[in-house]
MDTraj code that builds the backbone (N, CA, C; nanometers):
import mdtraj as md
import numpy as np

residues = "UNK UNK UNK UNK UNK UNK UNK UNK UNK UNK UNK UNK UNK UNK UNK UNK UNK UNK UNK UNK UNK UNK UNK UNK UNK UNK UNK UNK UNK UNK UNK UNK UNK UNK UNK UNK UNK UNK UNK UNK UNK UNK UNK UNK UNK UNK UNK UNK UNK UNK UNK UNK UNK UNK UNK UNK UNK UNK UNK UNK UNK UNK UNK UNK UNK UNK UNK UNK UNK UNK UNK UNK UNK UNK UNK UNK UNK UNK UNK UNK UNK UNK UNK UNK UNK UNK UNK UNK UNK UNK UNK UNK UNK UNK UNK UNK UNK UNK UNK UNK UNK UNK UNK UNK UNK UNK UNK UNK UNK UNK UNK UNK UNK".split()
xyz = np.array([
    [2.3186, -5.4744, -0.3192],
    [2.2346, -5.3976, -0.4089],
    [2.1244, -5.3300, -0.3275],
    [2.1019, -5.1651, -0.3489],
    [1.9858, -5.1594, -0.3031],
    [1.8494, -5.1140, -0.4174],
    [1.7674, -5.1621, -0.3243],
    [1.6461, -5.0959, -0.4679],
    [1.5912, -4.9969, -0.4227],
    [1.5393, -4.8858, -0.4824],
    [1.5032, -4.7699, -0.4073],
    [1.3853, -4.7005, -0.4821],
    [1.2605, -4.7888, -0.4176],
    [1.1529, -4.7537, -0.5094],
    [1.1329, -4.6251, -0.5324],
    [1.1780, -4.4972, -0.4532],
    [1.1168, -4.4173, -0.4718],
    [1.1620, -4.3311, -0.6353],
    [1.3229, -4.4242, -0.6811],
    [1.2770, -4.4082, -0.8266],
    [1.2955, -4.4683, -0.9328],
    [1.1560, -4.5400, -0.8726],
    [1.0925, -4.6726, -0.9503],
    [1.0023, -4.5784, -1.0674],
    [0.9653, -4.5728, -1.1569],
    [0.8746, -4.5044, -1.2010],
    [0.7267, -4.5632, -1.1510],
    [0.6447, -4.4755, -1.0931],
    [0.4950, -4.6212, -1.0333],
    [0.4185, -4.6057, -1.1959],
    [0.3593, -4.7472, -1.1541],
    [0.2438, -4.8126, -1.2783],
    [0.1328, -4.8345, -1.2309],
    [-0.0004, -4.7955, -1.3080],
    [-0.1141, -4.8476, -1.2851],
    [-0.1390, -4.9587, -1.3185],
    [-0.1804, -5.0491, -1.2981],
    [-0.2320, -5.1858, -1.3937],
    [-0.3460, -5.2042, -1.3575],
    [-0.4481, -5.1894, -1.4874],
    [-0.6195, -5.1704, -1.4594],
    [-0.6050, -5.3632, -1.4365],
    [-0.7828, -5.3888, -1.3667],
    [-0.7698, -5.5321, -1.3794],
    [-0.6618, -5.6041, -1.3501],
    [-0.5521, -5.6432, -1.2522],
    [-0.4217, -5.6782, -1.2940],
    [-0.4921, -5.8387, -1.2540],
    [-0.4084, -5.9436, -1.3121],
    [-0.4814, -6.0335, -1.3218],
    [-0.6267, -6.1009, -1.3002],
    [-0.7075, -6.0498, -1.3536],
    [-0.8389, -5.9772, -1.3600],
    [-0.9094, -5.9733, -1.2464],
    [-0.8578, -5.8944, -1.1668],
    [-0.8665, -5.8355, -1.0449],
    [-0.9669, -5.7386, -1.0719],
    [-1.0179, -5.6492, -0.9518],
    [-1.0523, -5.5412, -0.9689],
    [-1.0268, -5.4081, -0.9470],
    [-1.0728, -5.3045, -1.0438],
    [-1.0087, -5.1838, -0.9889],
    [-0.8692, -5.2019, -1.0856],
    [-0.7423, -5.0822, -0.9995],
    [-0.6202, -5.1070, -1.0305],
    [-0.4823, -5.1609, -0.9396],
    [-0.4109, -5.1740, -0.9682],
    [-0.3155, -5.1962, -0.8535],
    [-0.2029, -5.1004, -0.9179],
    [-0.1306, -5.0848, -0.8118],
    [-0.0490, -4.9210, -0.8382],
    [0.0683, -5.0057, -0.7886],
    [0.1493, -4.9850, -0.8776],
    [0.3402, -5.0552, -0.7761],
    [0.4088, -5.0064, -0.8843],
    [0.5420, -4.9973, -0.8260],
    [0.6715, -4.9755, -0.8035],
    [0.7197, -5.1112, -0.8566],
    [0.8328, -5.1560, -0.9330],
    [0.8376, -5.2698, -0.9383],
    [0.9781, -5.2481, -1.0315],
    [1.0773, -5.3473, -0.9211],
    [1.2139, -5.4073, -0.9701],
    [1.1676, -5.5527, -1.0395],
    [1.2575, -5.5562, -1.1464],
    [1.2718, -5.6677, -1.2370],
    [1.3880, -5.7152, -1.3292],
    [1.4103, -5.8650, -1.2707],
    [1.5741, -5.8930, -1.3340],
    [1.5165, -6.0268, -1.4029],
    [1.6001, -6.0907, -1.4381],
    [1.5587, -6.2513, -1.4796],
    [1.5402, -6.3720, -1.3995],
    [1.6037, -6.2950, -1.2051],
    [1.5215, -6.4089, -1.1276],
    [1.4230, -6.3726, -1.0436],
    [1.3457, -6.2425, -1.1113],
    [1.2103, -6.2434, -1.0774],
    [1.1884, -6.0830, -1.0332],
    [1.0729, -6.0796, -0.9546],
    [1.0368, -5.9106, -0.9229],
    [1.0293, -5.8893, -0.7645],
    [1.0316, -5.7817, -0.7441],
    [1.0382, -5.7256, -0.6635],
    [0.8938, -5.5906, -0.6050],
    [0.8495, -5.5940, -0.5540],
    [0.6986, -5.4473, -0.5619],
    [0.6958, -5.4060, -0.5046],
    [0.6814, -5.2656, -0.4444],
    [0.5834, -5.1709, -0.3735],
    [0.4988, -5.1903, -0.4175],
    [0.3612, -5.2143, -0.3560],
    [0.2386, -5.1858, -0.4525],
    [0.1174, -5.1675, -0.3453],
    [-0.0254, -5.1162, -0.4093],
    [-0.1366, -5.0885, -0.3176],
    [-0.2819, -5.1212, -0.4032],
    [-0.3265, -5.1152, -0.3139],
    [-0.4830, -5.1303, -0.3677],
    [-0.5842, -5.0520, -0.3238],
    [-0.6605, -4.9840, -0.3770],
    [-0.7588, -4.9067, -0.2875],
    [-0.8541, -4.9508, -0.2735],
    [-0.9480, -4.9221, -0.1806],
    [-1.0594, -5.0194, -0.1062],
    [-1.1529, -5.0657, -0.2381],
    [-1.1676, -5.2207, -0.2208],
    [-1.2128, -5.2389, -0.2913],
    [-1.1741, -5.3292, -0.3886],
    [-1.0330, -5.2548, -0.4405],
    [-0.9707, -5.3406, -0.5381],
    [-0.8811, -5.4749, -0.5124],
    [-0.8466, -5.5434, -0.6249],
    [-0.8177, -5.6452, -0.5776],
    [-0.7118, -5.7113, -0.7319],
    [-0.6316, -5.8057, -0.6980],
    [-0.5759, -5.9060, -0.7775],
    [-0.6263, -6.0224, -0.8200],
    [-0.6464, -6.0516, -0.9165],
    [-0.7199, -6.1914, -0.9210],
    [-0.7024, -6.3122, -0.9090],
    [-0.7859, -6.3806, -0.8956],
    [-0.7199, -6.5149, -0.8981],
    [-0.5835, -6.5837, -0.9596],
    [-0.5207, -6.6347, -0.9475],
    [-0.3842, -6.6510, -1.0757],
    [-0.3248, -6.7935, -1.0254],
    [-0.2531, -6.8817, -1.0694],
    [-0.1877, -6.9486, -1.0505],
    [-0.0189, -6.9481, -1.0685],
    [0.0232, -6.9557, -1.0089],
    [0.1566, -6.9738, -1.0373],
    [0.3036, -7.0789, -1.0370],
    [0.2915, -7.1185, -1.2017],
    [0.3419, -7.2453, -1.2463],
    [0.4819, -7.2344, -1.2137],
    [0.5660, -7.1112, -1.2753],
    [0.6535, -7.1316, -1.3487],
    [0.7313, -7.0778, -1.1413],
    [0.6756, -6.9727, -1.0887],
    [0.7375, -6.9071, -0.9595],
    [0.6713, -6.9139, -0.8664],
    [0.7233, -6.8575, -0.7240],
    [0.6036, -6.8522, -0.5836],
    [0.6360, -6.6872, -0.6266],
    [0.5189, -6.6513, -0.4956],
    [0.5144, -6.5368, -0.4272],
    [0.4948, -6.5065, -0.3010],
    [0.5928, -6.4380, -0.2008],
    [0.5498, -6.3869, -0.1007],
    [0.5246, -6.2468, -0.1079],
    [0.3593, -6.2584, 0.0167],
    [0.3396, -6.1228, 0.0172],
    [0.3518, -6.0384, 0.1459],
    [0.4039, -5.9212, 0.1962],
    [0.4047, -5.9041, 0.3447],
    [0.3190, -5.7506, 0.3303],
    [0.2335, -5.7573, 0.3830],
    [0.1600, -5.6544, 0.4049],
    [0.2154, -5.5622, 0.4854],
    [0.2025, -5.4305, 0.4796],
    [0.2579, -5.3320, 0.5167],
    [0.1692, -5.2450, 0.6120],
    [0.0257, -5.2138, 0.5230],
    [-0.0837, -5.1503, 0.5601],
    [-0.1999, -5.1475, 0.5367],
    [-0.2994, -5.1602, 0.6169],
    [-0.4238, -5.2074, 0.5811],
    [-0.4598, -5.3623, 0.5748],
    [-0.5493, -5.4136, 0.5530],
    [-0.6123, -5.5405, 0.5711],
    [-0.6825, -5.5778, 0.4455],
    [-0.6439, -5.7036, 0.4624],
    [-0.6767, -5.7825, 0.3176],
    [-0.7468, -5.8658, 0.3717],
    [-0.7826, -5.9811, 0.2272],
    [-0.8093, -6.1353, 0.2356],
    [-0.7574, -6.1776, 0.1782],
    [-0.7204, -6.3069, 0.1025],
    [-0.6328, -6.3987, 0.0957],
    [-0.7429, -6.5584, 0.0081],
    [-0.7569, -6.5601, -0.0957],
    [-0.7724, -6.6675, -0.1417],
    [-0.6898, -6.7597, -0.1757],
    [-0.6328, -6.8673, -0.0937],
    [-0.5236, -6.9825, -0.1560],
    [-0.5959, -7.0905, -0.2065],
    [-0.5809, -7.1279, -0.3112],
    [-0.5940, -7.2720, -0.3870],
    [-0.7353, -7.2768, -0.3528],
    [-0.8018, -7.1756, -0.3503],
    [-1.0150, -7.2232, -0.3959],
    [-1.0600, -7.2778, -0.2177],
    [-0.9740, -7.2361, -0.1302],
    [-1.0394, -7.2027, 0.0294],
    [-1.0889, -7.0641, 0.0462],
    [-1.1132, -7.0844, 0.1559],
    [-1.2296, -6.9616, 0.1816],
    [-1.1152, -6.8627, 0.2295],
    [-1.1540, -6.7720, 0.2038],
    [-1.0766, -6.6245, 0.2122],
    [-1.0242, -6.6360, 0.3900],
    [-0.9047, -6.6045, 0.3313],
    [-0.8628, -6.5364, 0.5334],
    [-0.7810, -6.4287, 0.5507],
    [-0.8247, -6.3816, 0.6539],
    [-0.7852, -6.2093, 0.6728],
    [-0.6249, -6.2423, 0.6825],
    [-0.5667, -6.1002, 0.6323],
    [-0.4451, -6.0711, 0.6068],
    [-0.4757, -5.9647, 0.6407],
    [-0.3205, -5.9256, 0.7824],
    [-0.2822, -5.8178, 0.8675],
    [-0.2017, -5.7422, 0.8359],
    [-0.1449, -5.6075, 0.8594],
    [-0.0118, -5.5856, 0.8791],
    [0.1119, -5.6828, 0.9424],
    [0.2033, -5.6578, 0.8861],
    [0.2925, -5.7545, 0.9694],
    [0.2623, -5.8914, 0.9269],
    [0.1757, -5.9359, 0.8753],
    [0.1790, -6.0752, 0.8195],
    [0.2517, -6.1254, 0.6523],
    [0.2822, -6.2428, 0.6564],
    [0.2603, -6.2737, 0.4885],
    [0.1893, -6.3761, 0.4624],
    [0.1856, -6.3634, 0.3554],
    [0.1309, -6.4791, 0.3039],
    [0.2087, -6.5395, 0.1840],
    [0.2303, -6.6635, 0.1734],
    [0.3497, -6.7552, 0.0786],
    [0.2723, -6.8212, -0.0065],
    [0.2715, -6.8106, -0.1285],
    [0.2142, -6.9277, -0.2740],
    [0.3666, -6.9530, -0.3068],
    [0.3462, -7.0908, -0.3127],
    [0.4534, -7.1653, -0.3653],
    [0.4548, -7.2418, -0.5176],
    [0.5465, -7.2495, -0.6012],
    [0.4885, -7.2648, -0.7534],
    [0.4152, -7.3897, -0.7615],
    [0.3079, -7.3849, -0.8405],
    [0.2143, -7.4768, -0.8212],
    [0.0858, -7.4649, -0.7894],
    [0.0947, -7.3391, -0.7324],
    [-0.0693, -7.2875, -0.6142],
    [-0.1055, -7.1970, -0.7153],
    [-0.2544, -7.1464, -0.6295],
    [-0.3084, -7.0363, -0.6670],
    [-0.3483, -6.9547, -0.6016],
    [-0.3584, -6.8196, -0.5834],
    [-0.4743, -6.7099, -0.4959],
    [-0.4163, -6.5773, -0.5520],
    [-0.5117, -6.5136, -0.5071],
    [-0.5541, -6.3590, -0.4632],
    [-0.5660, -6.3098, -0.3295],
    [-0.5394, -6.1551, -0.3593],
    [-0.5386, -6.0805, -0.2859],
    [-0.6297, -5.9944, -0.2952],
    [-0.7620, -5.9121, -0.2250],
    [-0.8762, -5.8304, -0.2427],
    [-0.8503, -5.7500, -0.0896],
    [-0.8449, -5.6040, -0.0987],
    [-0.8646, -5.5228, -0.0538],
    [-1.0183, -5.4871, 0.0447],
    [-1.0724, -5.5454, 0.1396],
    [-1.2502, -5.5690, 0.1705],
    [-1.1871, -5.4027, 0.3113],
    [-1.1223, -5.3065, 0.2938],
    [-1.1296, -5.2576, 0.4048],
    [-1.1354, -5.0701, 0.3427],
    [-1.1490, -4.9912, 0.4076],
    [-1.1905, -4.8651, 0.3695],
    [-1.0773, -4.7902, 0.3920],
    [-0.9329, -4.8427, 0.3433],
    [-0.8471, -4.7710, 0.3301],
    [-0.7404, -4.8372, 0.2314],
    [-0.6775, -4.7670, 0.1717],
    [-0.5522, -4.8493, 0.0963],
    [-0.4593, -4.9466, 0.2005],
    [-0.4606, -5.0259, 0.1301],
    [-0.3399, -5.1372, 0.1444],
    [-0.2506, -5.1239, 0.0406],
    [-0.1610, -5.1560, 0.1577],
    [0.0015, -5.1394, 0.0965],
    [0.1088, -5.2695, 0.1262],
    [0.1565, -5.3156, 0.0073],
    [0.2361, -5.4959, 0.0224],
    [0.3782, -5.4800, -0.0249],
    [0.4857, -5.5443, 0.0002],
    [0.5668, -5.5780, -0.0895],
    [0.5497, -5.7258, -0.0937],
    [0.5806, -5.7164, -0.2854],
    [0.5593, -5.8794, -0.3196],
    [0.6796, -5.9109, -0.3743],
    [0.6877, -6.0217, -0.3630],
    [0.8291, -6.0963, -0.4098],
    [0.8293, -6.1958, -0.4325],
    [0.8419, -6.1911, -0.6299],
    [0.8189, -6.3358, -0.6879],
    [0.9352, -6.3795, -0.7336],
    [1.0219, -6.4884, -0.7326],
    [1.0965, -6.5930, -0.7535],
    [1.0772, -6.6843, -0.8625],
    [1.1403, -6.6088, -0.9673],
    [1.1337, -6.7647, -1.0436],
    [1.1789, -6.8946, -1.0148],
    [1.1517, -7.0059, -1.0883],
    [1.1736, -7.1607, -1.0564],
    [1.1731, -7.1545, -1.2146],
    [1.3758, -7.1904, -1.2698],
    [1.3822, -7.1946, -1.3819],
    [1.4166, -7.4089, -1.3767],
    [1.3426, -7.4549, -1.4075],
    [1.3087, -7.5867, -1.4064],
    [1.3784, -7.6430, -1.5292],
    [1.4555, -7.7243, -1.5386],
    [1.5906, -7.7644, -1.6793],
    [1.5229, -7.9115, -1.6861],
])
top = md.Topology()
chain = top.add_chain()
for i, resn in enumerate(residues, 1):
    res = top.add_residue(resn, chain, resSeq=i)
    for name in ("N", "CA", "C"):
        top.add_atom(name, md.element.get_by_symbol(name[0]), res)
traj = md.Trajectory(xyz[None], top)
């Protein structure tokens, strides 16, 4: 299968998990989970969230982030890096740099019987 964001229709999502600002993505979705292009512009950010039911990995593409996991202190996120929440955890992602960042995220459900 390929996915081919470019025609993804893109979405704004003001606040996305009461984040700040908006986050802008591209986004595949089946019943075992999603798939994103997505960005943030300086500044903005995702909010805190937990995630019960799935993980998420995130691999940064462009620009520089931070990284709140489970209520530790923020740590920089590179290009070329990811960062992994596994179901159970919590964090965010905030944009602290003067250019857009750009991620693909990829969440996994955990359908638990």
């Amino acid at each position: 299968m390929i996915i081919d964001f470019n025609n993804i229709d893109e979405q704004h999502l003001p606040h996305f998990k009461g984040g700040e600002k908006e986050m802008v993505t591209r986004m595949f979705t089946n019943s075992l989970g999603k798939i994103m292009r997505s960005s943030l512009e300086p500044g903005a950010s995702i909010g805190y969230h937990a995630h019960e039911e799935n993980s998420e990995i995130i691999y940064l593409l462009d620009g520089e982030g931070t990284v709140i996991y489970d209520d530790n202190q923020p740590v920089r996120l590179m290009p070329g890096q990811v960062h992994y929440c596994p179901m159970g955890h919590s964090h965010s992602l905030r944009n602290e740099s003067d250019k857009p960042l750009s991620f693909l995220g990829i969440v996994q459900e955990h359908h638990v019987e």
